[in-house]
Every structure is written in structure tokens, then in C-alpha cells.
Kinemage of the C-alpha trace (Angstrom):
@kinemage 1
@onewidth
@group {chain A} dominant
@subgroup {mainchain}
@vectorlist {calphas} color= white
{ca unk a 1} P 207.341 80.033 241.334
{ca unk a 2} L 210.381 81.936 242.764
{ca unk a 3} L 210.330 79.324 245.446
{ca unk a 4} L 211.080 76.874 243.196
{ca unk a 5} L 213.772 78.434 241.496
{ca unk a 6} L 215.397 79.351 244.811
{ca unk a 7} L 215.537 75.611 245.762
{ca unk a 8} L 216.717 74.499 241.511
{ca unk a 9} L 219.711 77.257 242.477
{ca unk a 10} L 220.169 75.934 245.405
{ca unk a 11} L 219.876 72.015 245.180
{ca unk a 12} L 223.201 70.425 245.123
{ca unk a 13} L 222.291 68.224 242.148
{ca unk a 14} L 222.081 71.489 240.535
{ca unk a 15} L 225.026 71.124 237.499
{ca unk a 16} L 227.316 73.170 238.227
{ca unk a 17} L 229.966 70.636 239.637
{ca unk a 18} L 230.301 71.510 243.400
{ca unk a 19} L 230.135 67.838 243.680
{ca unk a 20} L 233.648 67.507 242.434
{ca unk a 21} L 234.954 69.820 244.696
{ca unk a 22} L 235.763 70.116 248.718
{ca unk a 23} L 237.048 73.093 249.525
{ca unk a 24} L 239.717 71.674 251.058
{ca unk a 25} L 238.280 69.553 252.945
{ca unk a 26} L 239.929 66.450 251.198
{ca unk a 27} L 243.219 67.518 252.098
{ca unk a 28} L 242.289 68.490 255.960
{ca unk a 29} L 240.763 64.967 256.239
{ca unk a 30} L 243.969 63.655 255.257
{ca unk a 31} L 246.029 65.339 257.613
{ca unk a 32} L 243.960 64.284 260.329
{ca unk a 33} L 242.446 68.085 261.048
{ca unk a 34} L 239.391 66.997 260.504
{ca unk a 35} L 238.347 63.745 261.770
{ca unk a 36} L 235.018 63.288 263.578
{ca unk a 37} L 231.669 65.828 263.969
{ca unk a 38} L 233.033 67.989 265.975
{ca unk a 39} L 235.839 69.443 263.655
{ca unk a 40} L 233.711 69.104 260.767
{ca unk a 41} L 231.316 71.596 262.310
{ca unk a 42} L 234.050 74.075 263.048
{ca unk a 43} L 235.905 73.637 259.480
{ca unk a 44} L 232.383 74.115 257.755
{ca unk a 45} L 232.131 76.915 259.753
{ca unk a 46} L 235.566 78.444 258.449
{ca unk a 47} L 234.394 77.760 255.307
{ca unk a 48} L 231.567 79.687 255.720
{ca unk a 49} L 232.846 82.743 257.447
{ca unk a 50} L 235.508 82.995 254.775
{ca unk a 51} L 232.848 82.556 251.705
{ca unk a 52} L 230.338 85.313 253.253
{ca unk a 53} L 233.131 88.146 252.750
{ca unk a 54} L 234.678 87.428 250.065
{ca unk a 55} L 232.648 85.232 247.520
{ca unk a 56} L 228.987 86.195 248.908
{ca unk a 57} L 230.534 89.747 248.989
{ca unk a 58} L 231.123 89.500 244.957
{ca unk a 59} L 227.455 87.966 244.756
{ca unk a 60} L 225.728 90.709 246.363
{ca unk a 61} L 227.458 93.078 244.292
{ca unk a 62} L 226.877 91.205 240.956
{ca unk a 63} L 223.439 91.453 241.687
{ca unk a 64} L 223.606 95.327 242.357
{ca unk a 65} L 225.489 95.732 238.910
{ca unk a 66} L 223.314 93.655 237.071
{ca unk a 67} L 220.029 95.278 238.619
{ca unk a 68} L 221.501 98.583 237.325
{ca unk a 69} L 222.342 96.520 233.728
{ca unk a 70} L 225.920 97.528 234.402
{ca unk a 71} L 228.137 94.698 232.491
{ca unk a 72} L 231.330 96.986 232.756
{ca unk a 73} L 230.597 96.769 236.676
{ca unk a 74} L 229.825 93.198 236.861
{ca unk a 75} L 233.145 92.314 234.957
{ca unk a 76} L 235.033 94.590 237.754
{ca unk a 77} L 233.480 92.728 240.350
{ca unk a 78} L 234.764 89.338 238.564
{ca unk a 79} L 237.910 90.248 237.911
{ca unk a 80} L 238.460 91.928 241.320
{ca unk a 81} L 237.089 88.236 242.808
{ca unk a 82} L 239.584 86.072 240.898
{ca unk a 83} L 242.609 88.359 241.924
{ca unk a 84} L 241.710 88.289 245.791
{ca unk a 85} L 242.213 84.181 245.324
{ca unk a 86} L 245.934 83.577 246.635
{ca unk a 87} L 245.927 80.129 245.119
{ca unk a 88} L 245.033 78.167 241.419
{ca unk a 89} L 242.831 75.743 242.790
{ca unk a 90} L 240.463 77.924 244.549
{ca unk a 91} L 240.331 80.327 240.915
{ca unk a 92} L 240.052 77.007 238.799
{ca unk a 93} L 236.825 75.783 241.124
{ca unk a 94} L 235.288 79.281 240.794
{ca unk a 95} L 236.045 79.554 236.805
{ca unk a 96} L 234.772 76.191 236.169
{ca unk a 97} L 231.678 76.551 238.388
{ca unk a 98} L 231.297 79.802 236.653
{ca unk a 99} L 230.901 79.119 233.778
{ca unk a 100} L 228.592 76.208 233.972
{ca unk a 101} L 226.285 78.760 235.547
{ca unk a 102} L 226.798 81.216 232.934
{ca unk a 103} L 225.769 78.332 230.375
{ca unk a 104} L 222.913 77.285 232.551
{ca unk a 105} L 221.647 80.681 233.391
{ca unk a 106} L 221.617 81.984 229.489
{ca unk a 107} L 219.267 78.993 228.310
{ca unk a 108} L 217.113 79.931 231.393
{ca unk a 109} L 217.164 83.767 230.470
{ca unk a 110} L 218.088 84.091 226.587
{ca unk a 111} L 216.741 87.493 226.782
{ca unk a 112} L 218.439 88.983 229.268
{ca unk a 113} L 221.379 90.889 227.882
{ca unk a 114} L 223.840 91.649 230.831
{ca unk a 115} L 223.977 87.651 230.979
{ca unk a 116} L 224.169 86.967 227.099
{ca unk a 117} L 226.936 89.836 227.252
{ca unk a 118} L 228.859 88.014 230.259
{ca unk a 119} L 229.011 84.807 228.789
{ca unk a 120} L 230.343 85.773 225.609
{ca unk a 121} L 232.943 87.605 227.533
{ca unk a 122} L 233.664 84.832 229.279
{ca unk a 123} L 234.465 82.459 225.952
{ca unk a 124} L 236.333 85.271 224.481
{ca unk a 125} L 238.232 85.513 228.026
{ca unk a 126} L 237.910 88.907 228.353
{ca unk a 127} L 236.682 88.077 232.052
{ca unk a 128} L 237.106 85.185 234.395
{ca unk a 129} L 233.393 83.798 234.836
{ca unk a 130} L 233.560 83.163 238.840
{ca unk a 131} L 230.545 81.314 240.128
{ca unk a 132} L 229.330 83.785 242.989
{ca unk a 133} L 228.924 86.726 239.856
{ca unk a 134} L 227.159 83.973 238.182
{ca unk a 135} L 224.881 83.559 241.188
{ca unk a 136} L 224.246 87.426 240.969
{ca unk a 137} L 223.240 87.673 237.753
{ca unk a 138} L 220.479 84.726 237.894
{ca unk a 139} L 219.370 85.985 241.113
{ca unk a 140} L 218.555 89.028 239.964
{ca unk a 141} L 217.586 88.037 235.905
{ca unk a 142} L 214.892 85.724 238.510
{ca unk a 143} L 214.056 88.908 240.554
{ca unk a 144} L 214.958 86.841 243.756
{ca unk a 145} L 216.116 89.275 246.841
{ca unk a 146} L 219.845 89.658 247.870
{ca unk a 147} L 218.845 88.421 251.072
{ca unk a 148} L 217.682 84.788 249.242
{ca unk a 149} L 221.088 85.038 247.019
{ca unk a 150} L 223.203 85.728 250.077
{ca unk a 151} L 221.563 81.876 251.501
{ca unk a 152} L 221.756 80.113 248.735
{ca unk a 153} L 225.356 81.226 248.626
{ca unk a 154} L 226.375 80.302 252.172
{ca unk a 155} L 224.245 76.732 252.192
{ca unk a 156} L 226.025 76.145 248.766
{ca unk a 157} L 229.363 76.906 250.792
{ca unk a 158} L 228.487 75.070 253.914
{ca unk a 159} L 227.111 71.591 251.908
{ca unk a 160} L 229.699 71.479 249.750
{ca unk a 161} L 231.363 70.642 252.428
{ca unk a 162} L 229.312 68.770 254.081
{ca unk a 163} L 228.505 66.581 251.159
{ca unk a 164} L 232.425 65.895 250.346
{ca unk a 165} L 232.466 64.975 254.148
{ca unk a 166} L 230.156 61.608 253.393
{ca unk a 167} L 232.676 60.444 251.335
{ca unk a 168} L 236.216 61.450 253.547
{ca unk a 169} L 235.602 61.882 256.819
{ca unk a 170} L 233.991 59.484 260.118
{ca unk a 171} L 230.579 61.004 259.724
{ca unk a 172} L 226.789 60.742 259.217
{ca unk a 173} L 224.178 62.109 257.282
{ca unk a 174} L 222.512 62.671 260.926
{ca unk a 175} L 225.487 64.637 261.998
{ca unk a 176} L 225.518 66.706 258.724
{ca unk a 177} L 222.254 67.781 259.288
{ca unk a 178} L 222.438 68.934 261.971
{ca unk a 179} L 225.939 70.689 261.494
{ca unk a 180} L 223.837 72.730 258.537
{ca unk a 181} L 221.036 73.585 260.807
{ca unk a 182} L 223.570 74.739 263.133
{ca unk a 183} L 225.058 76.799 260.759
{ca unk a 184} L 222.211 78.464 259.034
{ca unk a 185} L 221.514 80.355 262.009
{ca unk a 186} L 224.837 82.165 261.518
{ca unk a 187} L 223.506 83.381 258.525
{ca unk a 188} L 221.258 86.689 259.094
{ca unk a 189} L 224.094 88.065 261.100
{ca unk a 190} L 226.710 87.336 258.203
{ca unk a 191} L 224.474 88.994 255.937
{ca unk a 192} L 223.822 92.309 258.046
{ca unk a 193} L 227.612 92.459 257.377
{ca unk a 194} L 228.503 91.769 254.448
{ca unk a 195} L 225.219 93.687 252.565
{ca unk a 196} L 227.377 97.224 253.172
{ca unk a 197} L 230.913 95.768 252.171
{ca unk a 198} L 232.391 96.824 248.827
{ca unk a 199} L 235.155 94.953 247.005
{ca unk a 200} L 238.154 96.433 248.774
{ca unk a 201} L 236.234 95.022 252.008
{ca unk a 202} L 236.516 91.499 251.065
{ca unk a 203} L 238.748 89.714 253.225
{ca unk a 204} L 239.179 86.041 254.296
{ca unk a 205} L 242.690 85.438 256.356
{ca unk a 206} L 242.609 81.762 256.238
{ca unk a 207} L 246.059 81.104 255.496
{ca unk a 208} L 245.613 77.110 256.401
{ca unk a 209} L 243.622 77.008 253.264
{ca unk a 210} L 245.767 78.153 251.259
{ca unk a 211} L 248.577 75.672 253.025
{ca unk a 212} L 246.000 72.469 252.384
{ca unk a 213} L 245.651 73.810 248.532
{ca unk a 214} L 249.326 73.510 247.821
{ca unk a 215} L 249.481 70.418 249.519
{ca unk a 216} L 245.967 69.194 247.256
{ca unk a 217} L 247.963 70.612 244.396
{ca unk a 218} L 251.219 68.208 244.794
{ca unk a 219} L 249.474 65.454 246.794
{ca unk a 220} L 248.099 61.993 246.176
{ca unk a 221} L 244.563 63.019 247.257
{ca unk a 222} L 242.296 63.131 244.047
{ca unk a 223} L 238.944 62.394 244.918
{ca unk a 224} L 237.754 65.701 244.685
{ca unk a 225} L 239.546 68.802 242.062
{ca unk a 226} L 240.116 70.798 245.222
């Protein structure tokens, strides 16, 4: 049965709304960065280094906070999240993800109080509601591991791309594939690191995303919210 849940969580017809998001990637097709295979592979894989520690960072400790039914240090760990985001578009994908999980997550678990506590927070915006905290807290309301929320967090990452990159970019669903299968291997070691970071360890130095959100911002490209 937690099988199953894993792959609900994970699916990405789960409705949460990555499909209306890129991650940049509409912007970087644009401008001709990415253009074939090849620099989709290594832009996914940007992606992915940069969600692993910071996002799958905030995930892991989520989890730890709501293991220890900690709300005060699960609301640290959101705020702390949204703060470390340099630009609007990258908060307003993890708020609105957020808190379509949180809705999600408390008809799945109405018992569970550190999620029913969370999501009223979240309505009263008393705390942001960021998607990867969401993750943490159904993750662990399941009983799934860290190690299976730290996955579903980086495949998340990596097809969201991926899947935007159908609809943008010169590729196939052949060449997606195998750019995921690729990538998944990457993600043990990413773990092994990120599993002892705390929240002043997150880091993600990708300025170019933040360069292709202000251009996404004031641009004409609006197939996808970021």
C-alpha cells in the first residue's frame, strides 16, 4: 500500500499544478540556451542539483519536525524556505503548489493534527505553505522513509522539466526518458548530502535562474506561470 501512495505523490497527474509550471525552462528555450537533448539534460540537471539543497533540504526537515509533531518547527522550516527564494515567481510556484498539497494531504489525513494545524495557518497566512514542507508532512503522516521523500522530490524536480520540455523545446519522449534515467542515478549521492544539512546549509547559486525569472516576469512567454 505505501507503494502506491509513493507513486499517487509522485505521478505528475498528481493535482498539484507542476504542469503549469517550468522552472524556467520556458524562458531558457526562448533564448536559445536550451535547444536540443543535450542541453536539456544538463539544464534538468541544474535544476536538480539546485532543488536537492535547497527545496529537498526543507522536505527532509519537514518530515523530521513533523515526525517529532513539532508545528512551531515545521512553520520555521517554511518560512526559512520562502525567504532563501531571491525571486516572486519561484515563491508564487512553491505557495501555490503548497497549498494544493496542504488541501490534498488534509482530506487524505483529517486526523493528523500537525497537517490540520498547517493548513489553517496557511489560510490565516500566518505561514507561507511551500510545496517541499507539504511533501514532508504527507510523507511522514504516510510513514514513507526520507529516503522515498527525498526521490519523489528530485523526479518531481527533474520531470517537471522534462514534461514542460514536450511542449518548448526540439525533443522526444525517447530522449526524456532517458535524460530521467540518467538523472536518477545522481540521486543516492545527492541524498547522502543533503540528509545532514540544516536550513542555514541550503544553498543553490544559480544566478541564471534568477536572470530567466525576471525576464519570464516582463516577457511575452506565457505558456507556463514560471
Amino acid at each position: 500500500m505505501k507503494v502506491m501512495r509513493l507513486l499517487q505523490m509522485t505521478d505528475s497527474t498528481f493535482p498539484v499544478g507542476t504542469f503549469s509550471f517550468s522552472n524556467g525552462l520556458e524562458t531558457a528555450a526562448y533564448e536559445g540556451m536550451v535547444h536540443d537533448a543535450a542541453t536539456l539534460e544538463q539544464y534538468a540537471r541544474s535544476v536538480a542539483l539546485q532543488g536537492a539543497f535547497s527545496d529537498g533540504v526543507a522536505a527532509l526537515l519537514a518530515y523530521r519536525e513533523a515526525m517529532k509533531n513539532n508545528l512551531r518547527g515545521v512553520e520555521e522550516v517554511d518560512s526559512q524556505l520562502m525567504l532563501f527564494k531571491m525571486n516572486d515567481e519561484a515563491r508564487t510556484m512553491l505557495q501555490r503548489m503548497g497549498r494544493k498539497m496542504a488541501e490534498l494531504s488534509e482530506k487524505f489525513y483529517p486526523g493528523n493534527r500537525i497537517i490540520s494545524l498547517w493548513h489553517r495557518d496557511i489560510k490565516e497566512e500566518l505561514t507561507p505553505g511551500s510545496f517541499p514542507v507539504a511533501q514532508g508532512l504527507a510523507f511522514a503522516a504516510e510513514g514513507l522513509t526520507e529516503e522515498e521523500l527525498f526521490a519523489s522530490h528530485q523526479y518531481g524536480v527533474i520531470n517537471m522539466v522534462l514534461g514542460a520540455a514536450l511542449r518548448c523545446v526540439r525533443v522526444s519522449h525517447f530522449d526524456t526518458q532517458e535524460i530521467l534515467f540518467r538523472l536518477s542515478e545522481d540521486v543516492p549521492r545527492l541524498y547522502a548530502k543533503a540528509r545532514v544539512m540544516r536550513v542555514e546549509d541550503m544553498n543553490a547559486f544559480v544566478p541564471e535562474a534568477d536572470i530567466f525569472a525576471s525576464l519570464h516576469e516582463k516577457g511575452n512567454m506565457r505558456m507556463f506561470m514560471s
